[in-house]
MMTF fields as JSON, N, C-alpha, C and O atoms, coordinates in Angstrom:
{
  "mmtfVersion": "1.0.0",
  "mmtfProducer": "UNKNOWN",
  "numBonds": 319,
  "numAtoms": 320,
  "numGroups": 80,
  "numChains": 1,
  "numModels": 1,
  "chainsPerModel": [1],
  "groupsPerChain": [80],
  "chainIdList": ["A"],
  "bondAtomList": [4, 2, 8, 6, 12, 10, 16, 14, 20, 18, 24, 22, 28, 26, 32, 30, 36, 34, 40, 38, 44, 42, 48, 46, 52, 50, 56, 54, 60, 58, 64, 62, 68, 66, 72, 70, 76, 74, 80, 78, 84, 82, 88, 86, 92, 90, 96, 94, 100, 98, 104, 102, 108, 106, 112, 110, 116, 114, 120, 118, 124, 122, 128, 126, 132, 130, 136, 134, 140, 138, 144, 142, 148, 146, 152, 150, 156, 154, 160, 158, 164, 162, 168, 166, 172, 170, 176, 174, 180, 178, 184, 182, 188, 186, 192, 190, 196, 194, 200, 198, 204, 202, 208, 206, 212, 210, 216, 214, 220, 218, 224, 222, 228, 226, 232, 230, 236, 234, 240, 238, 244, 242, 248, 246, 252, 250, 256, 254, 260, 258, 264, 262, 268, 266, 272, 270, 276, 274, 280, 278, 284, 282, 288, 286, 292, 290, 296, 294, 300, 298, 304, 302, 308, 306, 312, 310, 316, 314],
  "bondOrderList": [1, 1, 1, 1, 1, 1, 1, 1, 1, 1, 1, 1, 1, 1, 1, 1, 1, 1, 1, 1, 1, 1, 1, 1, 1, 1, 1, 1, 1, 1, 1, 1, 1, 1, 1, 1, 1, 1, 1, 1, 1, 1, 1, 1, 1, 1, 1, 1, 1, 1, 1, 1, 1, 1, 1, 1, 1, 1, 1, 1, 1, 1, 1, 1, 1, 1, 1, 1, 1, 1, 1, 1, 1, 1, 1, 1, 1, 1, 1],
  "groupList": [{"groupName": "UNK", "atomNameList": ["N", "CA", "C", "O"], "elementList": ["N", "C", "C", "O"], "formalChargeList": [0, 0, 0, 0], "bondAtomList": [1, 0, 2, 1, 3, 2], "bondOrderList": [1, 1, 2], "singleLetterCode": "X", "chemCompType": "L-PEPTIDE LINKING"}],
  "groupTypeList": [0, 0, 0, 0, 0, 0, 0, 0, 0, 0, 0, 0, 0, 0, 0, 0, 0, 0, 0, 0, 0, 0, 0, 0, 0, 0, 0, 0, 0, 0, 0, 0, 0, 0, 0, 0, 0, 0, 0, 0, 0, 0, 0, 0, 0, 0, 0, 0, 0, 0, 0, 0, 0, 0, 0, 0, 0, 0, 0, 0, 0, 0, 0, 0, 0, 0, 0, 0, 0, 0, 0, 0, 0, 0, 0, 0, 0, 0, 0, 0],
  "groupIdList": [1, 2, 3, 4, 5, 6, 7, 8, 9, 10, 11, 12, 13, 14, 15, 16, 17, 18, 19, 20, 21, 22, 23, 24, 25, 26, 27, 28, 29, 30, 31, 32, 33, 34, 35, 36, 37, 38, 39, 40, 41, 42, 43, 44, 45, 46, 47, 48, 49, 50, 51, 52, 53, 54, 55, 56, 57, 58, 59, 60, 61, 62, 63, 64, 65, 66, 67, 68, 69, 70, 71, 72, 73, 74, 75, 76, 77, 78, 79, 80],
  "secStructList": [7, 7, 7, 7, 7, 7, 7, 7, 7, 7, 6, 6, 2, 2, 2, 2, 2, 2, 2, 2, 2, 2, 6, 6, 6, 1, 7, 2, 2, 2, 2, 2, 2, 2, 2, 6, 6, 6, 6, 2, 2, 2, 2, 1, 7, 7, 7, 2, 2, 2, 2, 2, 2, 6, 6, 6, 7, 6, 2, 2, 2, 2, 2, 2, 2, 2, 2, 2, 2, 2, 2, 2, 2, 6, 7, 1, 7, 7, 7, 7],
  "xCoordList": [-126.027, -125.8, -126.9, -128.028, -126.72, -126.855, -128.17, -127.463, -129.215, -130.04, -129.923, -129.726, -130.077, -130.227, -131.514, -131.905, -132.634, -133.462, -134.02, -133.649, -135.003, -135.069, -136.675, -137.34, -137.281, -138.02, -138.574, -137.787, -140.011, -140.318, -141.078, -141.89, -140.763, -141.392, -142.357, -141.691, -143.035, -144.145, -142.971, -142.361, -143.107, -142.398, -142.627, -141.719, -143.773, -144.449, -143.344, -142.483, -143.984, -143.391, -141.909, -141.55, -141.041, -139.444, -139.83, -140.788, -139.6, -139.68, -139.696, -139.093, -140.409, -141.191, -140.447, -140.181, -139.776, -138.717, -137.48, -136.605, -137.023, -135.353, -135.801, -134.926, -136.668, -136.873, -136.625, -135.823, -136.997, -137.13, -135.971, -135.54, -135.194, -133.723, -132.683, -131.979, -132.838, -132.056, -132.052, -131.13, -133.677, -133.25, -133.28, -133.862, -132.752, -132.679, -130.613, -129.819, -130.381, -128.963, -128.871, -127.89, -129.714, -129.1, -129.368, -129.862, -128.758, -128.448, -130.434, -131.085, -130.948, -132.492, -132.373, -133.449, -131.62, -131.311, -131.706, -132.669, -130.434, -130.661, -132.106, -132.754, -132.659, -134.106, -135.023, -135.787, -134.943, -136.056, -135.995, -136.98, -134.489, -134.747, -135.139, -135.883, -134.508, -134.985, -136.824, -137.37, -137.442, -138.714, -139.593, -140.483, -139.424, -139.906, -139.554, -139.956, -138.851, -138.308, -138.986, -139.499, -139.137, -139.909, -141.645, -142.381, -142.0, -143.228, -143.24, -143.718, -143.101, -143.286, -143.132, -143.918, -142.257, -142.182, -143.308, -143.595, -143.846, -144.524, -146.174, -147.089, -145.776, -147.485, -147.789, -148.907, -146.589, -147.197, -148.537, -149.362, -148.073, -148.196, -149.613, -150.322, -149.941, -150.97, -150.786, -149.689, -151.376, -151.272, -151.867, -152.905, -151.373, -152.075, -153.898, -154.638, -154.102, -155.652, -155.818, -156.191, -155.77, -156.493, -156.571, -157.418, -155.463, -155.067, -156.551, -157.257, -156.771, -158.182, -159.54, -160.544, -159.47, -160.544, -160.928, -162.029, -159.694, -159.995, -159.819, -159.798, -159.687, -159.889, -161.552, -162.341, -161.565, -163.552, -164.561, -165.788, -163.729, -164.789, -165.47, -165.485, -166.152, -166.822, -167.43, -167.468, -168.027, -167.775, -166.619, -166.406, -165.891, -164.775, -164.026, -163.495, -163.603, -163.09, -163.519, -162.717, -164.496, -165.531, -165.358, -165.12, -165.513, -165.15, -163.329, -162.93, -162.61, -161.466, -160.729, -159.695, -161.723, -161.587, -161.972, -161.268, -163.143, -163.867, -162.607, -162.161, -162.126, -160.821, -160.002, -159.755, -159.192, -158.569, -158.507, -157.543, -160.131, -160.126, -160.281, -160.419, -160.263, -160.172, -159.217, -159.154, -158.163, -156.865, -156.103, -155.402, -156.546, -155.983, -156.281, -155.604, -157.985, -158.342, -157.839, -157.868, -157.225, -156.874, -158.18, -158.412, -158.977, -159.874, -159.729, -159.495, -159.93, -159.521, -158.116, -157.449, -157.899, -156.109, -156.02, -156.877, -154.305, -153.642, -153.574, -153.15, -154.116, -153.944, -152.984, -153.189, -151.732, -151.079, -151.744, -151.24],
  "yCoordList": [-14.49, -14.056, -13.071, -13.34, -11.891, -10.645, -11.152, -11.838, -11.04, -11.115, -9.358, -8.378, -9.271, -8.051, -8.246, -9.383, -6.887, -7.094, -5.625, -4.502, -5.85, -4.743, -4.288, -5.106, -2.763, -2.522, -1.312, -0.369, -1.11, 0.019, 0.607, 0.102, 1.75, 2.601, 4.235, 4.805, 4.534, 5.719, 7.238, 7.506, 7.745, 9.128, 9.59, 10.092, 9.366, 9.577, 9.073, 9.508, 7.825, 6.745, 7.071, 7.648, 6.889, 7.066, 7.932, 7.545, 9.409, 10.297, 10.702, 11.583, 9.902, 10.016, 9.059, 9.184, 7.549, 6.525, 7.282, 6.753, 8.513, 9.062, 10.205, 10.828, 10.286, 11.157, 10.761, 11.358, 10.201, 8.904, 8.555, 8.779, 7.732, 7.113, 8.416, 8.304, 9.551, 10.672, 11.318, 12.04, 10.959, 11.866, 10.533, 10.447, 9.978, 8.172, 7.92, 7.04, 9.042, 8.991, 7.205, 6.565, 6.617, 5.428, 5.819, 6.822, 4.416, 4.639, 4.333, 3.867, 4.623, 4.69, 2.641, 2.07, 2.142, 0.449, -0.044, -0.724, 0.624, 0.288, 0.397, -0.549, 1.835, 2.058, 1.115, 0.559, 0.853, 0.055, -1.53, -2.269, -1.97, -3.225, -3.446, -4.395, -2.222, -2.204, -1.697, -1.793, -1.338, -0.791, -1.932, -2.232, -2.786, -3.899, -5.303, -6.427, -5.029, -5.988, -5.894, -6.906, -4.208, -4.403, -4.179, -3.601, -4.564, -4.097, -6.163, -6.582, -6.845, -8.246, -8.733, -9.671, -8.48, -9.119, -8.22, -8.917, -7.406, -6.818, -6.771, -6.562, -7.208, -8.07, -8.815, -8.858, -9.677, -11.097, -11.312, -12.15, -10.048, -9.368, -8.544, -8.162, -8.323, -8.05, -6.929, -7.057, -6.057, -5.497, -5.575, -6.236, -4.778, -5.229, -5.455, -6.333, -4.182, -3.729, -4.69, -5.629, -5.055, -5.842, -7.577, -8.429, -7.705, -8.742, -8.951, -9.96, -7.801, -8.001, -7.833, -8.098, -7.396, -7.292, -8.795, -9.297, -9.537, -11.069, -12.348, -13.544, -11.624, -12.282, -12.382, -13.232, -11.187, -10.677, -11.039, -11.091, -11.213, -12.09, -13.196, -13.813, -13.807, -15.431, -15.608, -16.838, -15.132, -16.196, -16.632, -17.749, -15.452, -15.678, -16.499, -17.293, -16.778, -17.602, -19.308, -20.239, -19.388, -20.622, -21.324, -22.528, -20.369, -20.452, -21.048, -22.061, -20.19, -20.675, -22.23, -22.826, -22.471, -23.841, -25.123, -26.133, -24.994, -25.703, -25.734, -26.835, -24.657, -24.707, -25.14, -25.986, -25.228, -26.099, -27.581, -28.347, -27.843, -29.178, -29.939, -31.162, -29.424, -29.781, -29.865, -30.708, -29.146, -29.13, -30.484, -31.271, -30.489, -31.464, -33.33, -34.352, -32.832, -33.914, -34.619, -35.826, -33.468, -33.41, -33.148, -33.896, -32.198, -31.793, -30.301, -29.264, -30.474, -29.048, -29.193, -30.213, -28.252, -27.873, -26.564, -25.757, -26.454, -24.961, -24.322, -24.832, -22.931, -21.894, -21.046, -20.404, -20.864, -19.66, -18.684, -17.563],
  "zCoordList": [15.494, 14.134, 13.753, 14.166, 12.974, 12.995, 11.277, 10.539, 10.806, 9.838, 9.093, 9.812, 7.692, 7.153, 6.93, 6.668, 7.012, 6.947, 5.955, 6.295, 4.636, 3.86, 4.395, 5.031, 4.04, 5.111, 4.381, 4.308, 3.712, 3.144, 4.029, 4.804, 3.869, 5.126, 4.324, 3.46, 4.47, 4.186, 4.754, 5.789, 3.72, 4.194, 5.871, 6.535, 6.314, 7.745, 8.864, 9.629, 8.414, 9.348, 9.307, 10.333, 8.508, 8.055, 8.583, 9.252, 8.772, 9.298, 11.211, 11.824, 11.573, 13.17, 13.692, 14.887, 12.769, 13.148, 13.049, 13.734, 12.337, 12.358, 13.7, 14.301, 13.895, 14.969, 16.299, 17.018, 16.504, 17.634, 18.098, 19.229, 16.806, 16.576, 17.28, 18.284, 16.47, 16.995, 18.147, 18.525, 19.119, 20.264, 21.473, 22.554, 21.04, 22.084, 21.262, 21.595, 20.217, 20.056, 19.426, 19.807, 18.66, 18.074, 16.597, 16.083, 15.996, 14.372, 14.16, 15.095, 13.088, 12.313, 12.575, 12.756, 12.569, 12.139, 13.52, 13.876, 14.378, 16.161, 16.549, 16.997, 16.313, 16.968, 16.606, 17.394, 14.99, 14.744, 14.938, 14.944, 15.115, 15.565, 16.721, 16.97, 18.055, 19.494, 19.505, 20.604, 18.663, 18.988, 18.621, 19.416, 17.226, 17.028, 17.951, 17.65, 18.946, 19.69, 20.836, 21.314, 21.688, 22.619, 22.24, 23.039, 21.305, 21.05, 20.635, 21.689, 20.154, 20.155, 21.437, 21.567, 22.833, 23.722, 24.488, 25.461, 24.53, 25.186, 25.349, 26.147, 23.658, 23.051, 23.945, 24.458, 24.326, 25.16, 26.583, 26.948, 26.951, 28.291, 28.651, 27.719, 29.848, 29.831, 30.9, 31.443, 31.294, 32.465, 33.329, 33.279, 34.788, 35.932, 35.959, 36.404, 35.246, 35.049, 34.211, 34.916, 33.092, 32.208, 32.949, 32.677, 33.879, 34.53, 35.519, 35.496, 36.308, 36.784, 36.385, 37.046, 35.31, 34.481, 34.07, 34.296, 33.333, 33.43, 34.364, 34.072, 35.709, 36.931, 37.281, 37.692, 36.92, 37.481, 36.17, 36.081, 35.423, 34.314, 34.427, 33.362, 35.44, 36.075, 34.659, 34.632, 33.238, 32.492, 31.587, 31.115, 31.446, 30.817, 31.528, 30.752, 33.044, 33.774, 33.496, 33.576, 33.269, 33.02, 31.712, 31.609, 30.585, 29.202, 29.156, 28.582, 29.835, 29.748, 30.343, 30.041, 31.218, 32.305, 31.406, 31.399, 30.655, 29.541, 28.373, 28.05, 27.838, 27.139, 27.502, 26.642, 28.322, 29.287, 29.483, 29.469, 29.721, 29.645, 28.216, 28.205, 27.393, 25.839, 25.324, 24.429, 25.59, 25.292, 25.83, 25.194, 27.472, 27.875, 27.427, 27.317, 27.26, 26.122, 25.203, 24.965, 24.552, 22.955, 22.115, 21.166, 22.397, 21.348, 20.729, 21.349, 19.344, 18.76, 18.254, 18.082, 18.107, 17.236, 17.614, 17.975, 17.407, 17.794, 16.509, 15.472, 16.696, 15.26, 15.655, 16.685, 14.92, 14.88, 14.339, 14.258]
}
């Protein structure tokens, strides 16, 4: 099921979003639900490089293991 969604946008922005929309040939509605869609799933993600950057981190690796075992504890709480 399909949500309506209302959406104020800066002359700029509106602008550089009908641009976009038009040379990818979708409606201003299509683009921006597909651009906010791959830009939230994409957040998730990390890339290869940043992937080894926090491989080669030995304290960040350490810090995270300690987190780890706290969680599994049950110490602390989850923040959205």
């Amino acid at each position: 099921m399909t949500k309506a969604v209302t959406v104020r946008l800066d002359d700029e922005t509106y602008t550089l979003l009908a641009q976009k929309a038009k040379a990818e040939r979708r409606s201003l509605a299509n683009y921006i639900e597909y651009a906010a869609s791959n830009y939230a799933i994409e957040s998730d993600y990390v890339s290869d490089k940043e992937m080894k950057e926090i491989l080669a981190d030995k304290e960040l690796q350490a810090s995270l293991k300690r987190a780890q075992k706290d969680i599994v504890a049950g110490r602390g709480k989850r923040v959205y």
